[in-house]
MOPAC internal coordinates of N, CA, C and O (Angstrom, degrees):
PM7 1SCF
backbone

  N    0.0000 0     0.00 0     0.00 0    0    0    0
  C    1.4594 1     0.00 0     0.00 0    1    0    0
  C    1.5347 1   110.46 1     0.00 0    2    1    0
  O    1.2310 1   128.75 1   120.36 1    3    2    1
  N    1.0799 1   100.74 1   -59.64 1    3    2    1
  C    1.7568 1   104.17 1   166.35 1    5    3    2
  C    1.4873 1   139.17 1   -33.30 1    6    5    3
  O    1.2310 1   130.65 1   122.37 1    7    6    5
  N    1.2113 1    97.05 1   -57.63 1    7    6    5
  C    1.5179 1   119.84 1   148.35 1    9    7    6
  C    1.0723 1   120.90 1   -40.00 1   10    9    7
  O    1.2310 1   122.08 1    97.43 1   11   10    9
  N    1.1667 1   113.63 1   -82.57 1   11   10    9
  C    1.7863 1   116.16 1  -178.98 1   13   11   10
  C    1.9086 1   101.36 1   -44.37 1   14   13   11
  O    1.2310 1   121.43 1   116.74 1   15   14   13
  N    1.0811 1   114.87 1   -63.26 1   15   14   13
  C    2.0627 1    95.04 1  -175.12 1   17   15   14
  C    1.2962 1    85.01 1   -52.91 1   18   17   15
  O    1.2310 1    95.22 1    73.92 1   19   18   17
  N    1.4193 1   160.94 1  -106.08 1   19   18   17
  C    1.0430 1   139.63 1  -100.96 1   21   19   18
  C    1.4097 1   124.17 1   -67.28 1   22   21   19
  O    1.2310 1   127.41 1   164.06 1   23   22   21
  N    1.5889 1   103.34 1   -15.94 1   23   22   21
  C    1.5193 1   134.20 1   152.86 1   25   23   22
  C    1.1068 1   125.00 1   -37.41 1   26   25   23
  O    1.2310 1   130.63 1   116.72 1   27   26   25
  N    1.4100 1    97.10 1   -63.28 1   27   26   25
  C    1.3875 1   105.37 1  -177.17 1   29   27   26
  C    1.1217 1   120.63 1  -101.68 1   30   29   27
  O    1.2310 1   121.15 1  -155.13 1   31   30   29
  N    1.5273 1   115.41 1    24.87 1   31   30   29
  C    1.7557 1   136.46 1  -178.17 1   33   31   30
  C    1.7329 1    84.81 1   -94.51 1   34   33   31
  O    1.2310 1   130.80 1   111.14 1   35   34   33
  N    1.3613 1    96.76 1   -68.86 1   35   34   33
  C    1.6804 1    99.79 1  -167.12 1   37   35   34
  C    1.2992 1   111.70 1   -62.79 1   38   37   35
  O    1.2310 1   109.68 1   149.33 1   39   38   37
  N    1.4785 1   136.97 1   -30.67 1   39   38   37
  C    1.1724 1   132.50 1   166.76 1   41   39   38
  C    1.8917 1   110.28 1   -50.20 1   42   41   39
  O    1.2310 1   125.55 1   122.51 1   43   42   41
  N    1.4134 1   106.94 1   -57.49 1   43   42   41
  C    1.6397 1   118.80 1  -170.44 1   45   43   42
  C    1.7235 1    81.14 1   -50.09 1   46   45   43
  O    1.2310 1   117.92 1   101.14 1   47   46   45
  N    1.4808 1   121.56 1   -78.86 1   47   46   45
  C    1.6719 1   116.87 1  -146.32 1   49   47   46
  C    1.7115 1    95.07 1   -62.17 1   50   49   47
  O    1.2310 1   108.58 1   125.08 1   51   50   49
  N    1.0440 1   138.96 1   -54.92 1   51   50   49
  C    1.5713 1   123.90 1   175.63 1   53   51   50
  C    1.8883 1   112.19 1   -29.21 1   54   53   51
  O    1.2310 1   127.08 1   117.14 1   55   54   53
  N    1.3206 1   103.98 1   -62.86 1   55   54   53
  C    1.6785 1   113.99 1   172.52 1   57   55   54
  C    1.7368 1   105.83 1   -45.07 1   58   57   55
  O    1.2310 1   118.40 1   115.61 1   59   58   57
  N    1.2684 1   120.65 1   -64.39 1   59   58   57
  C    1.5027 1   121.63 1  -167.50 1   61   59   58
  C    1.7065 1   100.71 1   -64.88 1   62   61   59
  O    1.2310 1   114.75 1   129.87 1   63   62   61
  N    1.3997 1   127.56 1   -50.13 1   63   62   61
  C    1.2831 1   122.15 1   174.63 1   65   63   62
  C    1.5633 1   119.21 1   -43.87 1   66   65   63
  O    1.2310 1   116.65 1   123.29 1   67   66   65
  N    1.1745 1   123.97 1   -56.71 1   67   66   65
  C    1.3362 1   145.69 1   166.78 1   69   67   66
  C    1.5251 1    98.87 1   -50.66 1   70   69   67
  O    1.2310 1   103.04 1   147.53 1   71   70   69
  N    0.9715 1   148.74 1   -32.47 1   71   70   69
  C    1.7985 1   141.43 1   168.07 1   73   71   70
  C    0.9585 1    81.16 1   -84.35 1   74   73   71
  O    1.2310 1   103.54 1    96.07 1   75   74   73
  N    1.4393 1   147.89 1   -83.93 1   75   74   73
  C    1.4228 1   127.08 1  -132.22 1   77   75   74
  C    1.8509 1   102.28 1   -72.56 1   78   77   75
  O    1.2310 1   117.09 1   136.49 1   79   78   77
  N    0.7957 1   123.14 1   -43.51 1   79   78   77
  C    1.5634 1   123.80 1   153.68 1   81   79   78
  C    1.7113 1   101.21 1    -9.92 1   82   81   79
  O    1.2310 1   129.55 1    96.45 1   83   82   81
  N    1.4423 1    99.20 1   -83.55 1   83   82   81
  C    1.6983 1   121.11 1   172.43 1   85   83   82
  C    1.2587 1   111.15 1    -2.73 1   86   85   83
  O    1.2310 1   132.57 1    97.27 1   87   86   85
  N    1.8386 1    93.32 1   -82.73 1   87   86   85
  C    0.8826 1   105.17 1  -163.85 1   89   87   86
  C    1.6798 1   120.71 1   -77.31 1   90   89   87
  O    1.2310 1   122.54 1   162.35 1   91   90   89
  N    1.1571 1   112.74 1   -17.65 1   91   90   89
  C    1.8230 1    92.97 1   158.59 1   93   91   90
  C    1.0829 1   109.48 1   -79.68 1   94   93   91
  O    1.2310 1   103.44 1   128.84 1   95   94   93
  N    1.2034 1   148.06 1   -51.16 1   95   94   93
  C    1.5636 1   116.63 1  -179.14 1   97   95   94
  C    1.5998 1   111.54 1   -49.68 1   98   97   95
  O    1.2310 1   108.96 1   138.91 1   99   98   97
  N    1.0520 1   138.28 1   -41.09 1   99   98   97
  C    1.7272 1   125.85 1   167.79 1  101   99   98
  C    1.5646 1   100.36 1   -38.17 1  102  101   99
  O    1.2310 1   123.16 1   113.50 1  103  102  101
  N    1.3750 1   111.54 1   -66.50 1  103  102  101
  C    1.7876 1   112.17 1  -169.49 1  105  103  102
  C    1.3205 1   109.26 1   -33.02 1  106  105  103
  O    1.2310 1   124.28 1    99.29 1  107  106  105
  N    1.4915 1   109.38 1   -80.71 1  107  106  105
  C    1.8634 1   116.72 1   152.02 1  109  107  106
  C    1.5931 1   113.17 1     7.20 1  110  109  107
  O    1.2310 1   131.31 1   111.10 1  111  110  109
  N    1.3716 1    95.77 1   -68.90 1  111  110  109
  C    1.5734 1    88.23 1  -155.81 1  113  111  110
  C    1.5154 1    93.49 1   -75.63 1  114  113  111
  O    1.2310 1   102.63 1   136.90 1  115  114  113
  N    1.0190 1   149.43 1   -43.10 1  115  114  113
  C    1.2895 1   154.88 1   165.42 1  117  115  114
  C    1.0432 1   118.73 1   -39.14 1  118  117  115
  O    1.2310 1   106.80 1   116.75 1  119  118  117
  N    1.6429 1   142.17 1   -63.25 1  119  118  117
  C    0.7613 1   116.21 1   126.96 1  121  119  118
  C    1.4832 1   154.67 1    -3.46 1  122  121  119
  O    1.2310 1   115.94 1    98.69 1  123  122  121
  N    1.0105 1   125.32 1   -81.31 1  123  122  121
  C    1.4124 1   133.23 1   153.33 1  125  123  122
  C    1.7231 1   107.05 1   -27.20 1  126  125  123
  O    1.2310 1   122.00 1   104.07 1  127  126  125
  N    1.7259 1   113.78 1   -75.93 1  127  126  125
  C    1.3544 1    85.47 1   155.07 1  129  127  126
  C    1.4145 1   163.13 1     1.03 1  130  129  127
  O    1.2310 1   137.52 1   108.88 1  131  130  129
  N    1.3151 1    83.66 1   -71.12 1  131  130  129
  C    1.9571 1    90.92 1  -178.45 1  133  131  130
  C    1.3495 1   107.05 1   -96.79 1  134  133  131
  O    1.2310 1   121.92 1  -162.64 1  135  134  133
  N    1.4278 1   113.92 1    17.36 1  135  134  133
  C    1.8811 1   103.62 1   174.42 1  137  135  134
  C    1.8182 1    90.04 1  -103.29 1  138  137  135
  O    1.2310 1   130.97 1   145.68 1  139  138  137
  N    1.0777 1    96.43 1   -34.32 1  139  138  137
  C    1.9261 1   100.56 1   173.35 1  141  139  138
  C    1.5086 1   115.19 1   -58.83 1  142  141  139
  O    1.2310 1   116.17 1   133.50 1  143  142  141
  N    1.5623 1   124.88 1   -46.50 1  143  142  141
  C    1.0349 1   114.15 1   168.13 1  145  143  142
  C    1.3695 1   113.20 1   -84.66 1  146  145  143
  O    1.2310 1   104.01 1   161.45 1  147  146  145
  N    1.0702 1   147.08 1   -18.55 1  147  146  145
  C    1.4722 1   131.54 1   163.37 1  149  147  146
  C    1.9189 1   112.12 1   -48.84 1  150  149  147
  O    1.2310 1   132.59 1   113.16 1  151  150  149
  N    1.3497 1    93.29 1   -66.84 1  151  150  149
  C    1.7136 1   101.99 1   171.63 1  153  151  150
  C    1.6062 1   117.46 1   -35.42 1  154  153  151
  O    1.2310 1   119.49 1   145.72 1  155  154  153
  N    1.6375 1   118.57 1   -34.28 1  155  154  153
  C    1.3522 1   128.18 1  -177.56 1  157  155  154
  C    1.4612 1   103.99 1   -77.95 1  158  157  155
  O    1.2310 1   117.13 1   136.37 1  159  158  157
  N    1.7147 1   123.06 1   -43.63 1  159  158  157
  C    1.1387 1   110.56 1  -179.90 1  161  159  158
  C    1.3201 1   119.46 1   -93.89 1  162  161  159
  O    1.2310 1   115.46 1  -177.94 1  163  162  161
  N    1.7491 1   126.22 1     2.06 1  163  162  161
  C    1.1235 1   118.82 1   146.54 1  165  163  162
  C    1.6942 1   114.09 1   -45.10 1  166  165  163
  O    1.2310 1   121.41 1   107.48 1  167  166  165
  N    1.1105 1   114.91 1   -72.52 1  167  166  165
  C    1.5802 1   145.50 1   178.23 1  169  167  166
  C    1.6130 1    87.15 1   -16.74 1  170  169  167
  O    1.2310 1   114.66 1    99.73 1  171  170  169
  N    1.0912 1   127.72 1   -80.27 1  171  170  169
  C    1.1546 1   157.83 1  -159.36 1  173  171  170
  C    1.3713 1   117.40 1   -55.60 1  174  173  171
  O    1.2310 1   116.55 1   147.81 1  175  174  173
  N    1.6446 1   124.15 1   -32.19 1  175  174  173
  C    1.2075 1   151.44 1   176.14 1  177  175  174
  C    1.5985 1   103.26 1   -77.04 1  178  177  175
  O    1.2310 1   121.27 1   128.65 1  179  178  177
  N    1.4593 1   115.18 1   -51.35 1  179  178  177
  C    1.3313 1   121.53 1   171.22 1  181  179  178
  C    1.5407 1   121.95 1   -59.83 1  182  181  179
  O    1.2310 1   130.30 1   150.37 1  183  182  181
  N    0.7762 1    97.74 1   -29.63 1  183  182  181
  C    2.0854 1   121.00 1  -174.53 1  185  183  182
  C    1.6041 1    97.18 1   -67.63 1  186  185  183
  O    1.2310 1   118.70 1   107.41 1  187  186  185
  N    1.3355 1   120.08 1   -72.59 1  187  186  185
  C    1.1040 1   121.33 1   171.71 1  189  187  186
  C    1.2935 1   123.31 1   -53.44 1  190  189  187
  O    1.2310 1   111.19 1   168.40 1  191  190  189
  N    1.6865 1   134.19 1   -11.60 1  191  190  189
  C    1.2774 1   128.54 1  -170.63 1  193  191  190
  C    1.6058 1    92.01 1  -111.33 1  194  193  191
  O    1.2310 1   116.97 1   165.60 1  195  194  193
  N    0.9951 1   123.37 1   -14.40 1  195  194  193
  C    1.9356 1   110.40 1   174.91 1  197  195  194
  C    1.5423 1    87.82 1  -102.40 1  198  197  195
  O    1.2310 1   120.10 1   180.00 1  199  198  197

């Protein structure tokens, strides 16, 4: 009996590591994202002022 939860302890935290993995690379790209569109609407702010 013991065994088996600890089974399925290390199975669950392997699974949750592997999402949270996931999910920072999503952040990343999101990140990354919105520094690209900031930089575009800097760009863009200037365009309109000359």
């Amino acid at each position: 009996m013991n065994q088996l939860l600890e089974e399925k302890v290390a199975d669950r935290t392997a699974r949750l590591e592997e999402s949270n993995q996931n999910l920072k690379q999503a952040n990343q790209k999101l990140y990354t994202a919105y520094e690209e569109l900031s930089r575009l609407d800097k760009a863009k702010m200037i365009l309109f002022v000359i």
